[in-house]
C-alpha positions in Angstrom: -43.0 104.0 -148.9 -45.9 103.7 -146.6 -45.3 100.2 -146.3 -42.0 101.2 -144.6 -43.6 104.3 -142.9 -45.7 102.0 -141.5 -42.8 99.6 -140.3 -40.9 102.5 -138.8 -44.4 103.3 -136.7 -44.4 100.1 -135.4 -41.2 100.0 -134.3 -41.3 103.2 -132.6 -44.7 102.2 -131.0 -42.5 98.5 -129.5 -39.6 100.5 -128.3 -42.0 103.0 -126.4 -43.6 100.2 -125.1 -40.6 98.3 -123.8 -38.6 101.9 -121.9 -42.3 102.0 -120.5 -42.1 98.4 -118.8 -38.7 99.0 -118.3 -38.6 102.6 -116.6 -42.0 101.0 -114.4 -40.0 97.8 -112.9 -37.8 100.1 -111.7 -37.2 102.4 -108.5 -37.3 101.3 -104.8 -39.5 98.7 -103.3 -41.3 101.5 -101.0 -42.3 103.7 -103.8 -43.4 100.0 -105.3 -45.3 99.5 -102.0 -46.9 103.1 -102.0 -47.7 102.1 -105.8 -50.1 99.3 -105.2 -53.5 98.8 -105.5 -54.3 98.1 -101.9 -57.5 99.7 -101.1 -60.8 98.4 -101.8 -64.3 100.5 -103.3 -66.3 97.7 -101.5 -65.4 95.9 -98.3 -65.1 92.3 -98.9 -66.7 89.3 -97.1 -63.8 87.6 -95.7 -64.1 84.0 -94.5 -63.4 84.2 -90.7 -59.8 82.5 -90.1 -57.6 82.5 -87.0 -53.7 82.8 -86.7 -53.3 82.1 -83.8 -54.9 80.7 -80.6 -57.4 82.8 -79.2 -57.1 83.5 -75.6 -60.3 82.5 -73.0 -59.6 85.0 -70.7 -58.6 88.6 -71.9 -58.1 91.2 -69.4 -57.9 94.7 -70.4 -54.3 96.4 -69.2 -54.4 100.3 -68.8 -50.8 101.7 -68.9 -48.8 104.1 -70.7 -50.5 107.4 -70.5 -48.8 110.0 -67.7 -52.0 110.6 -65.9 -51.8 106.5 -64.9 -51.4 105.9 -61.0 -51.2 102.3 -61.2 -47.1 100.7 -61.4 -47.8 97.2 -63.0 -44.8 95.3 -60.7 -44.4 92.0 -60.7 -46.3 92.1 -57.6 -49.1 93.8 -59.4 -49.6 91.6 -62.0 -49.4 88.5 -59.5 -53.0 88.2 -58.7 -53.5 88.3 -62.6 -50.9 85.2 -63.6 -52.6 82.7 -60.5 -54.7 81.9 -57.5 -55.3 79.2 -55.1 -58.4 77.5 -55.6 -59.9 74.4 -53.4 -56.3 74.4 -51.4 -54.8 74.2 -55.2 -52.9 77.0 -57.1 -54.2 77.6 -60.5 -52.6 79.8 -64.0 -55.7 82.3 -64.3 -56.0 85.0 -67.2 -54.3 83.5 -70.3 -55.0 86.8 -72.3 -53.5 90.0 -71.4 -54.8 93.4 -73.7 -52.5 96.4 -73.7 -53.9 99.3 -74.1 -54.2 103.2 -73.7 -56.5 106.0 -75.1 -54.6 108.9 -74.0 -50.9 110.2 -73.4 -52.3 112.2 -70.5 -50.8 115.2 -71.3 -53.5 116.0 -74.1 -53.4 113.6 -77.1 -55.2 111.2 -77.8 -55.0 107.4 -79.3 -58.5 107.9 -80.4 -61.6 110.0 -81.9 -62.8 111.5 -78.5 -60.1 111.1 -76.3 -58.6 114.5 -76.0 -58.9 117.9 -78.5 -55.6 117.0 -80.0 -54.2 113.4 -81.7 -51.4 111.5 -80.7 -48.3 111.9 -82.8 -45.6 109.6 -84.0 -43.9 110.3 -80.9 -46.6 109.3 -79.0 -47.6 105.9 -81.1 -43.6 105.1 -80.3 -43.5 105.9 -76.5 -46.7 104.1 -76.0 -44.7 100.8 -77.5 -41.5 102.0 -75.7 -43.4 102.1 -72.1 -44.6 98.5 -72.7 -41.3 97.3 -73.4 -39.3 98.7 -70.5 -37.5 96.9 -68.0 -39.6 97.0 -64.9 -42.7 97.4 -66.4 -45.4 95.9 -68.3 -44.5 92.9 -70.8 -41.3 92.3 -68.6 -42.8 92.0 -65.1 -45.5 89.9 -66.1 -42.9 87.6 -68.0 -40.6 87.8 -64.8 -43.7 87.0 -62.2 -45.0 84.0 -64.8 -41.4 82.7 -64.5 -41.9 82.7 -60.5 -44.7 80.6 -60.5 -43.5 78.3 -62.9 -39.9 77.9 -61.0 -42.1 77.4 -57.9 -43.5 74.1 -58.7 -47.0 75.4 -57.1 -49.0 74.8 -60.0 -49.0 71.2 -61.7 -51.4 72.1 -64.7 -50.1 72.2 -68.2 -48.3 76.1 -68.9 -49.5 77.5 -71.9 -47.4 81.0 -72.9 -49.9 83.8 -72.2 -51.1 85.4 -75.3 -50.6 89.6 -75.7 -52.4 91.6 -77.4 -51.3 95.3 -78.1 -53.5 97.8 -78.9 -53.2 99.9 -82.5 -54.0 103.8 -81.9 -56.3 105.4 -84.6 -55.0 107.2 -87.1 -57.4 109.9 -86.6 -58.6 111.9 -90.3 -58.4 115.1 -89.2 -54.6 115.6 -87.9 -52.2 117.1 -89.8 -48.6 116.6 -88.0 -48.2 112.8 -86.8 -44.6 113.3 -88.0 -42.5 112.0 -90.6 -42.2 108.0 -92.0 -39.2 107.5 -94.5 -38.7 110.8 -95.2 -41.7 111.5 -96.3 -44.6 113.8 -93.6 -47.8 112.2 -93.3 -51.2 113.6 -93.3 -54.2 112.1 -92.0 -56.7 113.6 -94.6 -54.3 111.0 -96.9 -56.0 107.7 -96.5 -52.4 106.5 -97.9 -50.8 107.9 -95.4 -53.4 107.0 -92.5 -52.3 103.0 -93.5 -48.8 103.8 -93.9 -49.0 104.9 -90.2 -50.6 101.6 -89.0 -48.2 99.3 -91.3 -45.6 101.1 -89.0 -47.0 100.3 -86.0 -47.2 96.9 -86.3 -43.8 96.0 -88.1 -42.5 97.6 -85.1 -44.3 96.5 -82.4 -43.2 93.2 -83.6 -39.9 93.6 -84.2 -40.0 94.8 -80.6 -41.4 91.7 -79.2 -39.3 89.7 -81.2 -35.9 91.2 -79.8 -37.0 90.7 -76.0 -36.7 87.5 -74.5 -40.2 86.9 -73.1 -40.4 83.4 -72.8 -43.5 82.8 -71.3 -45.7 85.4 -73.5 -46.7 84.8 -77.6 -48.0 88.0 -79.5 -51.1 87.2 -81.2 -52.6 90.0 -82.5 -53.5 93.5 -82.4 -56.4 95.7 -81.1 -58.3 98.3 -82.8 -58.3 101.5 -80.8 -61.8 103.1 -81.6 -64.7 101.7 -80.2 -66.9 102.8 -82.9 -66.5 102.6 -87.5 -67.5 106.1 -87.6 -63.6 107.1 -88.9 -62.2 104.0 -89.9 -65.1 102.3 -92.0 -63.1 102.8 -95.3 -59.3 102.1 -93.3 -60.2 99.3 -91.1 -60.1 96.1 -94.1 -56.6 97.1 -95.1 -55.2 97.6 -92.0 -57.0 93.9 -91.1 -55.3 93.0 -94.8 -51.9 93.8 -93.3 -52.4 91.8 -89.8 -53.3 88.9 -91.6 -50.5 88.8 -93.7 -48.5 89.0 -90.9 -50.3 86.2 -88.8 -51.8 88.0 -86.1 -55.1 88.1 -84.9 -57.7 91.8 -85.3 -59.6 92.5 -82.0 -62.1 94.9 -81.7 -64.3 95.7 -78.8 -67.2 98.1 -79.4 -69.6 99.3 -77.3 -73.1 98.9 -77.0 -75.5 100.3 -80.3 -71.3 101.6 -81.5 -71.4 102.6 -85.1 -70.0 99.3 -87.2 -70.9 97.2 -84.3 -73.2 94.7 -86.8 -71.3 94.8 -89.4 -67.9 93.6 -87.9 -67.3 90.9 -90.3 -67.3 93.3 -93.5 -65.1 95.6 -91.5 -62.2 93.0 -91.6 -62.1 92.1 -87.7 -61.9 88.2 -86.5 -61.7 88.5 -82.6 -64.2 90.8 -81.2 -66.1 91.4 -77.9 -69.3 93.3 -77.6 -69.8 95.5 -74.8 -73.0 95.9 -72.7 -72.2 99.0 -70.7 -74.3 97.8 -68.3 -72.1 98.2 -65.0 -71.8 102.5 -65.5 -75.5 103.8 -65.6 -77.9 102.5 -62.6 -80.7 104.2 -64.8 -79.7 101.1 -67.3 -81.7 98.1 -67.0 -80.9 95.0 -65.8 -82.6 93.9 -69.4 -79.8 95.5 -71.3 -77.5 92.2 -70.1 -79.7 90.1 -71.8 -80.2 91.9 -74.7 -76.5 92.1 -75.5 -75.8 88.2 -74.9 -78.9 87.8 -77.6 -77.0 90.3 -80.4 -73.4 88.4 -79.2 -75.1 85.4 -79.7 -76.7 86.6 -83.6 -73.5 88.2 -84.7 -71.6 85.5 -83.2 -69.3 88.1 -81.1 -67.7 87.2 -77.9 -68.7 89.0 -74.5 -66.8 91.5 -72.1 -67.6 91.7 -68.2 -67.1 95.1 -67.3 -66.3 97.2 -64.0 -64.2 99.6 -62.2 -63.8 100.8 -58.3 -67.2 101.3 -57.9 -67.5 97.8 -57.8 -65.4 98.0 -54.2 -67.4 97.5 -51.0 -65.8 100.8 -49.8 -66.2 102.8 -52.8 -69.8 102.4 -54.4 -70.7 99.4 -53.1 -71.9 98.2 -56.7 -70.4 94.8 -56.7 -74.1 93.8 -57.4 -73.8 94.9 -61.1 -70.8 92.9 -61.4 -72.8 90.0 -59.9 -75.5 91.2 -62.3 -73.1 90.1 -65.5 -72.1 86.8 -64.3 -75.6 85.6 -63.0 -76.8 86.5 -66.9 -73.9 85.3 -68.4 -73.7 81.9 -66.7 -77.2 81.3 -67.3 -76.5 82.0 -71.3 -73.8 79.4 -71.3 -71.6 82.5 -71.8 -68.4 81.3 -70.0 -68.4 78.0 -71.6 -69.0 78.5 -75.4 -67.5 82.2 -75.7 -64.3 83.9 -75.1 -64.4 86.4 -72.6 -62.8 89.8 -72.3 -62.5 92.0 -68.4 -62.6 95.9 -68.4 -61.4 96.8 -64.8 -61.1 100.5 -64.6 -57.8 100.4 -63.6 -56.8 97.3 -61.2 -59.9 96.6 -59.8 -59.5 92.7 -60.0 -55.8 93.7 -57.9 -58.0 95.4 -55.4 -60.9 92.6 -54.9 -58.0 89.9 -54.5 -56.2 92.4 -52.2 -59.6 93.6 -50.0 -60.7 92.2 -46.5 -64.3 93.2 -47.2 -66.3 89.8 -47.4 -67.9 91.3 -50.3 -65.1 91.8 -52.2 -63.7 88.7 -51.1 -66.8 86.7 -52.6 -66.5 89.0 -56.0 -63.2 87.4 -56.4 -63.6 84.3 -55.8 -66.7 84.0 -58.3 -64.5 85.3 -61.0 -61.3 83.1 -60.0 -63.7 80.2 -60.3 -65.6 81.2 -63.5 -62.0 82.0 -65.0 -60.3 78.5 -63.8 -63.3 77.0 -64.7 -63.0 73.8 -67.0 -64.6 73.8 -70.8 
């Protein structure tokens, strides 16, 4: 009798067992998705890989929020694509960096920004606006397509590489909308990544259905300049990008939260900022100091500036010069990539001025830029 009570147990015990596999293998693949295991207690130290080709030049591209001034034309974004050099017309920036940090009509992409965060709606016009017709991705595509039909320019065409920039899902909002039926809250680290996953499949199935012939998507940029909100998020989002075959940039500023440990955070492209060019009360020192911690943490380097730069505006073209006298001398333009903060268009406006000042600005950049490795 117990030898049979104990058979019967067993049996009950193998059939539980088997409706448990059984009812667990089933059910849609997103629930399987929201199922897994993703996030990790420790970040891991990832060995730094590339997916794709990493631009030399990356210009920073401010468009999309409705307090912008600037219409990035064709025309606009000539002065960008090429530039005559020795009698010679040469391809110049071969990076181009997408980017906004507010809608400008009070939300913002990032911790900081504004008193309110971006919504889904938001995250989506921000990817419609660069996708227009007339502006952004397609203009530069169209005025790329000039040049090259024009014969100008006998160097070897390489597609220009994009970058698009990833708004934060900031922790503390409560209403970015709703994602497969389901609302999402930022205080849900689940939900935070679900966001971001979003993002990017569409962003690429965007860029896949235009016919941009002359650009190549190759990777995506992390919004917040500092780790302060997205040290535990940051890896499985990088986790994601990866998978997909794009490159993580990231470009903090100077003494940023995170800024050291960049590797652990899951990045593979980043630039370090010296925030030299905003503060005269900021040392000329500070230059060299940032090229030294670049040069440790084996970072890349950004030039930065704005209108002030302009002979008729601030007349502080000299801090520009200040960045490129420290970074030539540091061998930064020939063993590191390079990324431009411009304000605005302030490279447009140098190539555009008829102040000599401005005229020599820009042709110390076109030559460092065209410059041969």
């Amino acid at each position: 009798m117990r030898t049979l009570k104990t058979l019967f147990i067993s049996l009950l015990l193998l059939s539980t067992l088997l409706l448990n596999i059984l009812f667990c293998s089933s059910g849609d693949i997103h629930n399987k998705v929201l199922e897994e295991p993703i996030f990790k207690e420790e970040p891991s130290q990832r060995e730094i890989t590339h997916y794709k080709d990493q631009p030399k030049h990356l210009v920073l591209i401010y468009d999309g929020g409705a307090h912008r001034s600037i219409r990035w034309t064709q025309e606009h974004f000539s002065p960008y694509v090429s530039a005559e050099k020795n009698g010679e017309r040469k391809w110049l920036f071969d990076g181009f960096l997408f980017l906004e940090i507010k809608d400008g009509q009070g939300r913002g992409f990032a911790s900081g920004y504004e008193k309110l965060a971006a919504r889904k709606i938001e995250w989506e016009h921000l990817l419609k606006n660069y996708f227009v017709e007339g502006n952004a991705l397609h203009v530069l595509n169209a005025q790329i397509d000039a040049v090259l039909k024009s014969g100008q320019i006998e160097e070897k065409f390489e597609k220009r590489k994009i970058v698009l920039s990833l708004p934060e899902p900031i922790p503390s909002q409560p209403d970015w909308g709703v994602l497969n039926g389901r609302p999402l809250r930022f205080s849900n680290k689940r939900d935070r990544l679900d966001a971001c996953i979003w993002y990017v499949d569409y962003a690429e199935e965007m860029f896949r259905k235009e016919k941009l012939d002359h650009l190549e998507l190759v990777g995506f940029y992390w919004l917040a300049e500092e780790a302060t909100n997205s040290r535990d998020l940051a890896g499985d989002v990088a986790d994601y990008v990866y998978r997909k075959k794009y490159d993580f940039y990231w470009i903090p500023y100077f003494n940023s939260d995170g800024y050291s440990e960049w590797e652990k955070l899951g990045f593979n492209s980043v630039y370090y900022q010296p925030n030299y060019f905003f503060n005269d009360n900021i040392p000329y020192s500070r230059l060299q100091e940032a090229c030294d911690r670049a040069k440790k943490l084996q970072m890349n380097m950004e030039v930065e500036f704005d209108d002030r730069a302009l002979k008729d505006n601030n007349d502080w073209g000299y801090r520009l010069n200040d960045y490129l006298d420290v970074y030539e001398k540091n061998g930064i333009f020939d063993s590191l990539r390079v990324a431009y903060y411009q304000g605005g268009d302030t490279f447009y406006k140098l190539s555009k001025s008829d102040k000599e000042g401005d005229k020599l600005l820009y042709r110390r950049l076109v030559n460092l830029i065209t410059k041969e490795r």
